[in-house]
C-alpha positions as CSV (number, residue, x, y, z in Angstrom):
1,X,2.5,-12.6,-15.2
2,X,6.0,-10.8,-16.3
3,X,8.6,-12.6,-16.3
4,X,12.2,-11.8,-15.5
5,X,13.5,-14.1,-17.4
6,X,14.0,-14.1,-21.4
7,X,13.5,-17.4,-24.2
8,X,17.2,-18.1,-23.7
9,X,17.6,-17.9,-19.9
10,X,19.4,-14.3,-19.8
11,X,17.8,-11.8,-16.9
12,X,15.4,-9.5,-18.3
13,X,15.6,-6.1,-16.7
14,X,12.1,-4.8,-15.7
15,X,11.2,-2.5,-18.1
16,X,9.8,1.1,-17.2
17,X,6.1,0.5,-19.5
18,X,5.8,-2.7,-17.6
19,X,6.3,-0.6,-14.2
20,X,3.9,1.5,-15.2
21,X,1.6,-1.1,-16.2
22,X,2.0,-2.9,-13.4
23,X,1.3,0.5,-11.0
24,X,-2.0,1.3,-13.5
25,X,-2.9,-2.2,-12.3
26,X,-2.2,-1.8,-8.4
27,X,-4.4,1.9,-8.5
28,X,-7.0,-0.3,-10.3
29,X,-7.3,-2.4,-7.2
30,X,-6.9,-0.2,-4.4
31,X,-9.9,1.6,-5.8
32,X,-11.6,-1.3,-5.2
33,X,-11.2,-1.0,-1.4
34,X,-11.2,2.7,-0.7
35,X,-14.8,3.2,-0.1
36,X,-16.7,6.5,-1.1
37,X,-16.6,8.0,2.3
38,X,-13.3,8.2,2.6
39,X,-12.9,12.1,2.0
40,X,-14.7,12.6,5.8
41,X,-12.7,9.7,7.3
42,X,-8.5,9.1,7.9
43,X,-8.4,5.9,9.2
44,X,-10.7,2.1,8.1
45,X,-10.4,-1.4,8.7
46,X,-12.3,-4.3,7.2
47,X,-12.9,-7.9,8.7
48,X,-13.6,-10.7,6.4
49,X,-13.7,-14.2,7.6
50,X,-10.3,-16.4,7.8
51,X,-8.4,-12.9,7.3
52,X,-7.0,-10.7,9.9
53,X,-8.2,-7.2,10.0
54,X,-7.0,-5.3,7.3
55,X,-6.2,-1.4,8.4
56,X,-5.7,1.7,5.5
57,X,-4.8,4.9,7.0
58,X,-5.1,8.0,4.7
59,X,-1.6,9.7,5.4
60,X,-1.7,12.7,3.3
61,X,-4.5,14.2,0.7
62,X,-3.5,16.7,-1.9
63,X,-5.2,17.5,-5.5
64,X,-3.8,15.3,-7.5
65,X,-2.0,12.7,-4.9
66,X,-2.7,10.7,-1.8
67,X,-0.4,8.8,0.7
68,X,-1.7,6.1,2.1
69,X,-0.8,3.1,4.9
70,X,-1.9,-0.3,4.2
71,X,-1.5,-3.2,6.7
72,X,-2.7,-6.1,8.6
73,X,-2.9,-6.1,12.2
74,X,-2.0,-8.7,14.8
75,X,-3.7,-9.2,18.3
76,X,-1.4,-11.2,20.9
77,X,-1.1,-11.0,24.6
78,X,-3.2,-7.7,24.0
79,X,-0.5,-5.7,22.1
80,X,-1.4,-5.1,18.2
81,X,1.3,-5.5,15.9
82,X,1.0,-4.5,12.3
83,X,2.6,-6.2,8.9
84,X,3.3,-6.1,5.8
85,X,3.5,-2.2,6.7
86,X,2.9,-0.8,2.6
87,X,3.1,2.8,2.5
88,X,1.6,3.5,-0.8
89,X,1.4,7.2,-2.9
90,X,-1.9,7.4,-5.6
91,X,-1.8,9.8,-8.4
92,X,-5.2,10.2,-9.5
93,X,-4.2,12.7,-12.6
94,X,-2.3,9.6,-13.7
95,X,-4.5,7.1,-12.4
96,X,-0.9,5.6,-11.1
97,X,-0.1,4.0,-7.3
98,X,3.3,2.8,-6.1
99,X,4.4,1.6,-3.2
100,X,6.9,3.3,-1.6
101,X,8.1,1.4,1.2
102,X,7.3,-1.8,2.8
103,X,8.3,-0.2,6.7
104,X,7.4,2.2,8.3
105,X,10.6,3.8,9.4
106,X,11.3,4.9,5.4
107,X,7.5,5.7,4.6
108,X,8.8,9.3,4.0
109,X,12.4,8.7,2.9
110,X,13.6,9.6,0.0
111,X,15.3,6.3,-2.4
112,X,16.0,8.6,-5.4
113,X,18.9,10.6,-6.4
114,X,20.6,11.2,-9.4
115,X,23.6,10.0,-7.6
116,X,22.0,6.4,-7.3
117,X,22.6,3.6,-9.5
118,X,19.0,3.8,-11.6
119,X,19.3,-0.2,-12.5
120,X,19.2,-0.6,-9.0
121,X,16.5,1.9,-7.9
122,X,14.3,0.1,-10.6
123,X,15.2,-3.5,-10.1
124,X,14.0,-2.4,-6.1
125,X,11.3,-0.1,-7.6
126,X,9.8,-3.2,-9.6
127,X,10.0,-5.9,-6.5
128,X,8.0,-4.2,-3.9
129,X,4.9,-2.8,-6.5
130,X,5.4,-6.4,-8.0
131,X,4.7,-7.9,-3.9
132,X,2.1,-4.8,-3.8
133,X,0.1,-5.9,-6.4
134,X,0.1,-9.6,-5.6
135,X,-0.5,-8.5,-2.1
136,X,-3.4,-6.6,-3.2
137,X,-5.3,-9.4,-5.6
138,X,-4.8,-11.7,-2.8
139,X,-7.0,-9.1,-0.4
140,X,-9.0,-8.6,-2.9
141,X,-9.6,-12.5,-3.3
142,X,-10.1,-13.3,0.2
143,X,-13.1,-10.4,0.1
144,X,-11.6,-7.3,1.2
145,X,-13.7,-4.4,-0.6
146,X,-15.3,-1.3,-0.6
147,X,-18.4,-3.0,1.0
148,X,-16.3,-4.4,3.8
149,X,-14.2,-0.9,4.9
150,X,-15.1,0.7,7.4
151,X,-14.2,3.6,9.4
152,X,-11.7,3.1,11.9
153,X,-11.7,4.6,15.9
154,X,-7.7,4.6,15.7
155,X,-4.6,5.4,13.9
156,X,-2.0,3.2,12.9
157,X,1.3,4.4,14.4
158,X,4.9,3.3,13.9
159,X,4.4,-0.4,14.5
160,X,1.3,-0.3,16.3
161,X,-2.0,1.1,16.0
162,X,-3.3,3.8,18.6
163,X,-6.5,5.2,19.3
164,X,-7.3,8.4,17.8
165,X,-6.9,10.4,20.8
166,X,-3.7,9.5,21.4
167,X,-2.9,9.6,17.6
168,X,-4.1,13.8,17.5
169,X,-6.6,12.7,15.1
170,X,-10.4,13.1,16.4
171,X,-12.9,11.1,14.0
């Protein structure tokens, strides 16, 4: 575990090698549940026992990148509702994934500018891929795998998930 904190009690800013690190480690562990059949399928779910159902959406595929949705979702009064809503960007050149937002209104938006305070933008950077990759051993703990996704008949959209048809997406 990193710690913020130094030997004499001063803050320790998150350093970039211990981001990067840290986003090896979360790429590690998504691998673990992104089954082998996932270059014919966009959308899985896997059900373990004492866990709710665990979604992944593929958002976007490109040579060396992928964008992807990771969620729960919630059954209640027979609406779904989907959280923590991790939209998450894998660079496989690098064999690096980060998250890049934890709603699913700013999947897309951009956080970085030159014009931005960079302690900030890291100290924010460092948070969510630290939640991530907690987030993701604690899936992994519970039995979420490779063995357990599956391909999925709907999308996820905005805050809910959809079936496919409705989504534009035919599986």
């Amino acid at each position: 575990m990193v710690s913020f904190r130094e030997r004499h009690g001063l803050f320790l800013r998150p350093r970039l090698k211990r981001l990067q690190e840290m986003q090896g480690e979360i790429y590690r562990q998504l691998l673990l549940l992104i089954p082998d059949h996932a270059v014919y399928y966009d959308s899985f779910q896997s059900q373990v026992s004492g866990s709710p159902l665990l979604r992944m959406d593929i958002l976007e595929r490109h040579r060396y990148t992928h964008f992807l949705r990771l969620t729960y979702q919630f059954e209640e009064d027979q609406r779904r509702h989907i959280a923590p809503d991790a939209h998450i960007r894998m660079y496989q050149d690098a064999r690096l994934a980060e998250v890049t937002s934890f709603n699913h209104e700013q999947g897309f938006k951009r956080l970085a500018h030159p014009w931005y305070p960079q302690h900030n933008l890291l100290q924010r950077t460092w948070r969510q891929n630290l939640a991530l990759d907690k987030w993701l051993g604690y899936l992994l703990h519970q039995g979420h795998s490779v063995g357990t996704m599956q391909p999925a008949g709907d999308r996820i959209s905005g805050k809910h998930a959809v079936p496919a048809a409705v989504a534009g997406g035919t599986q």
